[in-house]
Backbone as JSON Lines, residues from 0, in Angstrom:
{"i":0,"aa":"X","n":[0.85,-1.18,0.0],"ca":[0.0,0.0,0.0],"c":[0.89,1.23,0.0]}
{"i":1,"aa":"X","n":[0.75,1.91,-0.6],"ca":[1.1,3.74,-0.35],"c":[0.73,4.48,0.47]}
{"i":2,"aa":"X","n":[1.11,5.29,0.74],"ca":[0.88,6.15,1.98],"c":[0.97,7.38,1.61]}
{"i":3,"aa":"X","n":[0.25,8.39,2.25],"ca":[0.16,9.66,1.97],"c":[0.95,10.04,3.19]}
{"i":4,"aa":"X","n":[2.23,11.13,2.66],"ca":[2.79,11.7,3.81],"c":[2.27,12.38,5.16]}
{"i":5,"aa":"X","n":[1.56,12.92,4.09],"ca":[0.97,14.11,5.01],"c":[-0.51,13.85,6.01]}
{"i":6,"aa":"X","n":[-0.63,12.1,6.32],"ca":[-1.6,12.03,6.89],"c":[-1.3,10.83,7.75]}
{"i":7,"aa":"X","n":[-1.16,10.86,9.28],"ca":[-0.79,9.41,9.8],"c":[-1.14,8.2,9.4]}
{"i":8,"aa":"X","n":[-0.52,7.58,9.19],"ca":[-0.45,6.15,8.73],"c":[-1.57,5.01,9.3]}
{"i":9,"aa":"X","n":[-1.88,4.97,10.39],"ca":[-2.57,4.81,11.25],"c":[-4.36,4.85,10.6]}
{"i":10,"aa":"X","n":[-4.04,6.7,10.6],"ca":[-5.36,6.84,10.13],"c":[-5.51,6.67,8.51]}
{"i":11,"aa":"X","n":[-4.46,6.57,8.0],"ca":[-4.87,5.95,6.19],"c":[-5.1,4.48,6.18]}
{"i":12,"aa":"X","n":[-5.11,3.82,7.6],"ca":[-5.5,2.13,7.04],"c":[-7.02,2.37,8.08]}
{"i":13,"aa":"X","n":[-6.92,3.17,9.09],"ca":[-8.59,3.46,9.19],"c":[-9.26,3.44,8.38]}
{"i":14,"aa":"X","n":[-9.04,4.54,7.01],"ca":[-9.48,5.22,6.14],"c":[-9.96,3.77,5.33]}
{"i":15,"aa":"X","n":[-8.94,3.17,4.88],"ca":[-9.02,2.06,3.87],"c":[-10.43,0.77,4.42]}
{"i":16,"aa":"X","n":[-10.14,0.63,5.95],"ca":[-11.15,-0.28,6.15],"c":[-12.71,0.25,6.89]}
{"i":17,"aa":"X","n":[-12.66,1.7,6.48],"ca":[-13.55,2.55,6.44],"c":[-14.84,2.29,5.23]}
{"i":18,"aa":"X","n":[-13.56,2.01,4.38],"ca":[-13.75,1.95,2.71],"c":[-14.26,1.03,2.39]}
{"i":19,"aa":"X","n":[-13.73,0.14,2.91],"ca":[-14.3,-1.33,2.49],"c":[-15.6,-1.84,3.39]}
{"i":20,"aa":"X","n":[-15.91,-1.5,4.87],"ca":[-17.3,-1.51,5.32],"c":[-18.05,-0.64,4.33]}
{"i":21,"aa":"X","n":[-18.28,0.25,3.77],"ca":[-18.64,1.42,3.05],"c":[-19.04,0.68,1.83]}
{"i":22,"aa":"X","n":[-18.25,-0.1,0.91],"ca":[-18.63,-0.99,-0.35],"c":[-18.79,-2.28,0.31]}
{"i":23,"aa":"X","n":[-19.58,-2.65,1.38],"ca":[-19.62,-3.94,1.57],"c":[-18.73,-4.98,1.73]}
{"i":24,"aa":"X","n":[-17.32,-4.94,1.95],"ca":[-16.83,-5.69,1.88],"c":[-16.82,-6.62,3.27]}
{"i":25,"aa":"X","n":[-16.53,-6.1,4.31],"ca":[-17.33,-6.26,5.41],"c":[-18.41,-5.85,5.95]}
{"i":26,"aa":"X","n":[-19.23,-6.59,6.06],"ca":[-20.8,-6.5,6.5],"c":[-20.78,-6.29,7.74]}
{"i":27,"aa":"X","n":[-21.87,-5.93,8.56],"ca":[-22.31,-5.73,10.04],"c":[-22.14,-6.98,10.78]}
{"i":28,"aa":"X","n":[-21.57,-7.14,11.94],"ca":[-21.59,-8.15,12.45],"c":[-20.19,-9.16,12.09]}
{"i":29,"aa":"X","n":[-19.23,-8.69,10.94],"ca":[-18.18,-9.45,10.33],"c":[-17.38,-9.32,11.25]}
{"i":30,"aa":"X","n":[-16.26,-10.42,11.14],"ca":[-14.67,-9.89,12.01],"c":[-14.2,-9.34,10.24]}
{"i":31,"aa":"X","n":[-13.28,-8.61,11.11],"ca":[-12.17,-7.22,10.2],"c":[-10.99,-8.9,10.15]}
{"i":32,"aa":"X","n":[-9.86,-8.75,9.2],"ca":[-8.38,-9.23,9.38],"c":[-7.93,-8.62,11.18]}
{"i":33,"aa":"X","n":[-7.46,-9.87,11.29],"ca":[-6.4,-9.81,12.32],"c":[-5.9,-8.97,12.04]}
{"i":34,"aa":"X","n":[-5.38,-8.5,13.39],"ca":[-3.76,-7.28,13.72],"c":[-2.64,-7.95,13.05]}
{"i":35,"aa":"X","n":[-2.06,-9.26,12.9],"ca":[-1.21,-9.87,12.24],"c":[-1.47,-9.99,10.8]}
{"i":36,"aa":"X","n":[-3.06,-10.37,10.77],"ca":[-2.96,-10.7,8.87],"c":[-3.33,-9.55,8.02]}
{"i":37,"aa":"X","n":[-3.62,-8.02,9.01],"ca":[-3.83,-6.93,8.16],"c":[-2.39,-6.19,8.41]}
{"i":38,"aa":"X","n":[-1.59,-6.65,9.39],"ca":[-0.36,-5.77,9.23],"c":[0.63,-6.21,7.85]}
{"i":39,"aa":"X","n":[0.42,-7.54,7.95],"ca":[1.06,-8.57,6.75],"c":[0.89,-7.92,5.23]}
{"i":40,"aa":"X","n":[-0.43,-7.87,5.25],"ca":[-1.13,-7.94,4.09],"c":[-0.67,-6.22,3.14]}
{"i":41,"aa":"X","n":[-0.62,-5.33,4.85],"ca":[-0.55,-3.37,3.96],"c":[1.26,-3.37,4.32]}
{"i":42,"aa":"X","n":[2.49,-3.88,5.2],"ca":[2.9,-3.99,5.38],"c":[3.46,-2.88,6.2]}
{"i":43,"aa":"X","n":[2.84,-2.99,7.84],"ca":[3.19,-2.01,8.17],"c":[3.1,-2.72,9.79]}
{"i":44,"aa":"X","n":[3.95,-1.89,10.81],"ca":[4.26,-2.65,11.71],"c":[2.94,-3.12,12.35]}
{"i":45,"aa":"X","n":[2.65,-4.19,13.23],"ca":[1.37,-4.69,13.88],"c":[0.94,-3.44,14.49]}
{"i":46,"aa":"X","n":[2.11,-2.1,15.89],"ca":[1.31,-1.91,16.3],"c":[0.6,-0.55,15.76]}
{"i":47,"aa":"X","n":[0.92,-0.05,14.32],"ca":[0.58,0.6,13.76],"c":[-1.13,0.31,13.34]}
{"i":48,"aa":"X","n":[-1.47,-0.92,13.14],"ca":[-2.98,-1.61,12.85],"c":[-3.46,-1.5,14.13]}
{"i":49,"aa":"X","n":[-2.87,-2.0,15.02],"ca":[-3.61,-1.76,16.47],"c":[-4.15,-0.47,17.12]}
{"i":50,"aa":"X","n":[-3.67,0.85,16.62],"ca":[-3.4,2.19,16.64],"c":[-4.63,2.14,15.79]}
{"i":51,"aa":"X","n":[-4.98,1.73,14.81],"ca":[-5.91,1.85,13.89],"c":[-7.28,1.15,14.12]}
{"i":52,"aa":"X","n":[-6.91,0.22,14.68],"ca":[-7.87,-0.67,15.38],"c":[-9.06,-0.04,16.67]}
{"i":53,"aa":"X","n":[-7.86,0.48,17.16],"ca":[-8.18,1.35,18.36],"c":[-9.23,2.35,18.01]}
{"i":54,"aa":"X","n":[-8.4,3.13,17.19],"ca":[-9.5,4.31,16.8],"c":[-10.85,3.75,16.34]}
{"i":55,"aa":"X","n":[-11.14,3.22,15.02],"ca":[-12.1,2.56,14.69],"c":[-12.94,2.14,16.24]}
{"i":56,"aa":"X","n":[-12.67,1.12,16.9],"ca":[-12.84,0.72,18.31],"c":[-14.02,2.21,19.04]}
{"i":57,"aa":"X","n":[-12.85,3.54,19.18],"ca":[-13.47,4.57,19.6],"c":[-14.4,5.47,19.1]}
{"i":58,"aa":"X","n":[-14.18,4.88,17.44],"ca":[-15.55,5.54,17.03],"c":[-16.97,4.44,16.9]}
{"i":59,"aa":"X","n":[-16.68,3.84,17.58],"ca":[-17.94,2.68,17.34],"c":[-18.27,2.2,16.28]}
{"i":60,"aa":"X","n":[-16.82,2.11,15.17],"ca":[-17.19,1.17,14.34],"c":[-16.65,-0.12,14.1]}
{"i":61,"aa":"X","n":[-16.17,-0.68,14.86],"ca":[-16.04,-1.76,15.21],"c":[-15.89,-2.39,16.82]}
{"i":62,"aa":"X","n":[-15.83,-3.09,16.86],"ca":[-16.01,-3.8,18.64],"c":[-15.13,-5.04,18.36]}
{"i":63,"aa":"X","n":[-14.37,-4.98,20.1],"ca":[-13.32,-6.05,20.03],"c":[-14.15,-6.99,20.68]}
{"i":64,"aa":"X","n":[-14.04,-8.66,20.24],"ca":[-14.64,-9.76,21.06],"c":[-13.21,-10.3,21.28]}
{"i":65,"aa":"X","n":[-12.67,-9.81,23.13],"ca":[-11.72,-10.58,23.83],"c":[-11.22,-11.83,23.46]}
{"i":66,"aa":"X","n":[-9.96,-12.36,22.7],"ca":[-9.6,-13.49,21.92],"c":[-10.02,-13.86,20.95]}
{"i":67,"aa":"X","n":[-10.96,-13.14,20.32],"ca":[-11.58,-13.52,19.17],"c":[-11.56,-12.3,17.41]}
{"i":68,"aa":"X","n":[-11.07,-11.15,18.25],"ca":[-10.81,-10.31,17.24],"c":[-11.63,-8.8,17.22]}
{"i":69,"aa":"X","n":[-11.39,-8.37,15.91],"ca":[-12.26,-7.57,15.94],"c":[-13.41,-7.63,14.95]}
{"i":70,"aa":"X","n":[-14.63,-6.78,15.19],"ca":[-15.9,-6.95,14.56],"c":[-16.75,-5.24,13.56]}
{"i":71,"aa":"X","n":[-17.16,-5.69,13.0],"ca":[-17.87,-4.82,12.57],"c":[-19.31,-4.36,13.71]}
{"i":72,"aa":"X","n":[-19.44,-3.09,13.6],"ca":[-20.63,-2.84,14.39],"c":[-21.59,-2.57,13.54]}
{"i":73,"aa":"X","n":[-23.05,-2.69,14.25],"ca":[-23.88,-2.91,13.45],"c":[-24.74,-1.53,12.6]}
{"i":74,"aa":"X","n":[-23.95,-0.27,13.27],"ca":[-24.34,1.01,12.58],"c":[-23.25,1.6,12.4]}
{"i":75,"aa":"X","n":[-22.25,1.03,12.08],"ca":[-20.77,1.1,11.5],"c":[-21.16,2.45,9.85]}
{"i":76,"aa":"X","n":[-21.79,1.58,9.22],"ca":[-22.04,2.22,7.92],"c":[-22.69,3.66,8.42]}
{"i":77,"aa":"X","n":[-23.45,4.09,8.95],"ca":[-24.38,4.8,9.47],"c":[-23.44,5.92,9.87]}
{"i":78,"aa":"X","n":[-22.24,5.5,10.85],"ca":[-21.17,6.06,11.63],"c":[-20.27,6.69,10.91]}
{"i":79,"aa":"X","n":[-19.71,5.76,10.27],"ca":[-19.05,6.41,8.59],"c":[-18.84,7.83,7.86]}
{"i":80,"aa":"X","n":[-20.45,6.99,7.28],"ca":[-21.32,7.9,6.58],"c":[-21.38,9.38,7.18]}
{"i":81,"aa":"X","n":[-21.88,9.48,8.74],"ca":[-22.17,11.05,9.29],"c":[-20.84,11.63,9.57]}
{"i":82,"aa":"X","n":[-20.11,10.35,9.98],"ca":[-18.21,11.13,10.08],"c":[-17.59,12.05,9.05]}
{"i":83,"aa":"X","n":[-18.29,11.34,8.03],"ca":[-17.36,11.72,6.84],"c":[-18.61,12.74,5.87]}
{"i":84,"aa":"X","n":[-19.79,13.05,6.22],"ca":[-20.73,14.24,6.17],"c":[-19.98,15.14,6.81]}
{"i":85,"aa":"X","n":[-19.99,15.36,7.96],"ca":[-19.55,16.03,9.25],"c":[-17.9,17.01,8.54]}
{"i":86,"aa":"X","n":[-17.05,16.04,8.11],"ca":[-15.95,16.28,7.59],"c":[-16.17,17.12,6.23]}
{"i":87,"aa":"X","n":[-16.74,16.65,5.23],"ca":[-16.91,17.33,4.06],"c":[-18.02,18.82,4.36]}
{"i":88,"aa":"X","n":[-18.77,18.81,5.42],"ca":[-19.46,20.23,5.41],"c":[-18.13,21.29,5.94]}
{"i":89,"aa":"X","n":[-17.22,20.65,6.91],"ca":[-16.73,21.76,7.39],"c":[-15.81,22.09,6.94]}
{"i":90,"aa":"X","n":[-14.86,21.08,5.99],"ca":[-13.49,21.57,5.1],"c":[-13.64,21.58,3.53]}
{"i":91,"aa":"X","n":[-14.54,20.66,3.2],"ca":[-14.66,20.85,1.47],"c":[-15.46,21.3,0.92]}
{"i":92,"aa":"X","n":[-17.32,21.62,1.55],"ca":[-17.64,22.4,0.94],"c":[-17.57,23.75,1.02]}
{"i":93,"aa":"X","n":[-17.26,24.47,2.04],"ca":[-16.8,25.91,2.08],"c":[-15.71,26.34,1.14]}
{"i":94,"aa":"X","n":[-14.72,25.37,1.15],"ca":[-13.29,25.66,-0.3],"c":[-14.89,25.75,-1.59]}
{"i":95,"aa":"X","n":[-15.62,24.33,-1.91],"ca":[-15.72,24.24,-2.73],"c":[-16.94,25.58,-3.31]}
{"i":96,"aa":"X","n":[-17.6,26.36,-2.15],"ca":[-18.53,27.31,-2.25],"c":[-17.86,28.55,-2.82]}
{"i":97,"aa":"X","n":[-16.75,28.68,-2.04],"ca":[-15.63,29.82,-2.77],"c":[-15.35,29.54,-4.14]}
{"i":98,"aa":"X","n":[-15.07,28.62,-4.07],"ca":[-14.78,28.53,-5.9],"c":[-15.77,28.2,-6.84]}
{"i":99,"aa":"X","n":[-16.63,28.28,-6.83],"ca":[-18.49,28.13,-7.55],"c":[-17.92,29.97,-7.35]}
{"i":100,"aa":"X","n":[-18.33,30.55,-6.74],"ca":[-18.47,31.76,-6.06],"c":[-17.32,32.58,-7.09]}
{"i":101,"aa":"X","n":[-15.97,32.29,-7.71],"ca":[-15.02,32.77,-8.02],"c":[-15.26,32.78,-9.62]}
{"i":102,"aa":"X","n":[-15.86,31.27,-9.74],"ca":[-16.25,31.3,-11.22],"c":[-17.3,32.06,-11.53]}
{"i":103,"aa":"X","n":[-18.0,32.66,-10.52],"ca":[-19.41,33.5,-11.17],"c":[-20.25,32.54,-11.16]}
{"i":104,"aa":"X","n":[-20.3,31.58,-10.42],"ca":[-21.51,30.56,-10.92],"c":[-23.22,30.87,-10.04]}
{"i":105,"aa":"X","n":[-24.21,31.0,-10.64],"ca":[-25.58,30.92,-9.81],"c":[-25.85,29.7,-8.88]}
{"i":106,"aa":"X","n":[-26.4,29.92,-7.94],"ca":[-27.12,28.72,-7.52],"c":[-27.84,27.71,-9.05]}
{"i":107,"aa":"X","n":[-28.71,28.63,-9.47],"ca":[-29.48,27.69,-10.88],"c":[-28.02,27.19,-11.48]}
{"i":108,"aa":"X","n":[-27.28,28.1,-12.24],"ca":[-26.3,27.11,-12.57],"c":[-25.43,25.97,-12.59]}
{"i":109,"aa":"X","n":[-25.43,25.85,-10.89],"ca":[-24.84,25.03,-10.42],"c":[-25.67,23.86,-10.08]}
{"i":110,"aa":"X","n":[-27.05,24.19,-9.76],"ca":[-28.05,23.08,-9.97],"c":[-28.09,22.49,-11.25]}
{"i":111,"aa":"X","n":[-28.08,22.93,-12.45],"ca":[-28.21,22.69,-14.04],"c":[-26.78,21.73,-13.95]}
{"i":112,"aa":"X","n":[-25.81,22.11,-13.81],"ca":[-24.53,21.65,-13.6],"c":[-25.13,20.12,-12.64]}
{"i":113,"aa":"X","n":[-25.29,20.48,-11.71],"ca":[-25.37,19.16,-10.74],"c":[-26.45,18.03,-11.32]}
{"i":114,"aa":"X","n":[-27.6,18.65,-11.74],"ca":[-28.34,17.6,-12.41],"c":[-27.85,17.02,-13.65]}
{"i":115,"aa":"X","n":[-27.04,17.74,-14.62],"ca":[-26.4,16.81,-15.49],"c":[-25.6,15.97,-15.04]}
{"i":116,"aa":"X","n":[-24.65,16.15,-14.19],"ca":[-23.65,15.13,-13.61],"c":[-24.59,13.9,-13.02]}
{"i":117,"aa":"X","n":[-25.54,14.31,-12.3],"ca":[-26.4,12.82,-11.74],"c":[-26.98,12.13,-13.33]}
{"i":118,"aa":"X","n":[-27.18,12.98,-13.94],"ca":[-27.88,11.93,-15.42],"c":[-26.76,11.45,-16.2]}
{"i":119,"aa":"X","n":[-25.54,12.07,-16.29],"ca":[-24.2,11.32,-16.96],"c":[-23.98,10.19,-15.72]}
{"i":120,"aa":"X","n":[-23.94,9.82,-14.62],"ca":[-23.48,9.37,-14.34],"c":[-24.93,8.32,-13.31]}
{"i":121,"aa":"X","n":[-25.52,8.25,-14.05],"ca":[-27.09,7.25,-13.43],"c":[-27.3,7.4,-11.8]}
{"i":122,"aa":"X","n":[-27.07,8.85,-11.39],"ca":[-27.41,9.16,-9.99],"c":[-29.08,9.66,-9.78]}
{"i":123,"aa":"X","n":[-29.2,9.0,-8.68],"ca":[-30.56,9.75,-8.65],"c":[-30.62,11.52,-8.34]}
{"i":124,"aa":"X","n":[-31.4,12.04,-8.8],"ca":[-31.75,13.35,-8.96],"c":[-32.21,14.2,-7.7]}
């Protein structure tokens, strides 16, 4: 795996198995990879996954079962989802309002704009 400098390491394999509850890859109720077979697998020290583990852990999206690993929680997706709402209202759409704003763009415009992008790309409207 690659790593982005500029963002702890830690939190870019959060990010990744963020990603993958998010497309289903783990479902509600799943165990995640081991601390050993996900350190293996991104190649990065164990207690760097555990660091990662942890967090996940503290945001309630996953839960440890004592000797048995860790788990997906069951509003994991839900948790995600508002984390990463929460994140995009307060750092990307304000950049991205300024720059609508720089190009001269209308609200209508940018609606006209936004509804074509959902019909190029089979989003609902």
């Amino acid at each position: 795996m690659t790593f982005n400098e500029n963002k702890a390491i830690y939190l870019q394999l959060a990010e990744r198995i963020m990603d993958a509850i998010i497309a289903d890859k783990f479902a509600p109720g799943s165990r995640i990879p081991s601390v050993r077979e996900y350190a293996a697998e991104v190649e990065v020290n164990p207690n760097t996954v555990v660091r990662s583990y942890e967090y996940l852990e503290q945001k309630e999206i996953v839960y440890n079962k004592r000797g048995l690993g860790f788990f997906v929680a069951e509003s994991a997706r839900e948790k995600i989802i508002s984390m990463r709402k929460a994140v995009f209202y307060a750092e990307e759409l304000p950049y991205f309002f300024e720059r609508i704003e720089s190009f001269g763009w209308t609200p209508t415009e940018l609606a006209a704009e936004y509804e074509q992008f959902c019909k190029n790309n089979k989003l609902p409207e």
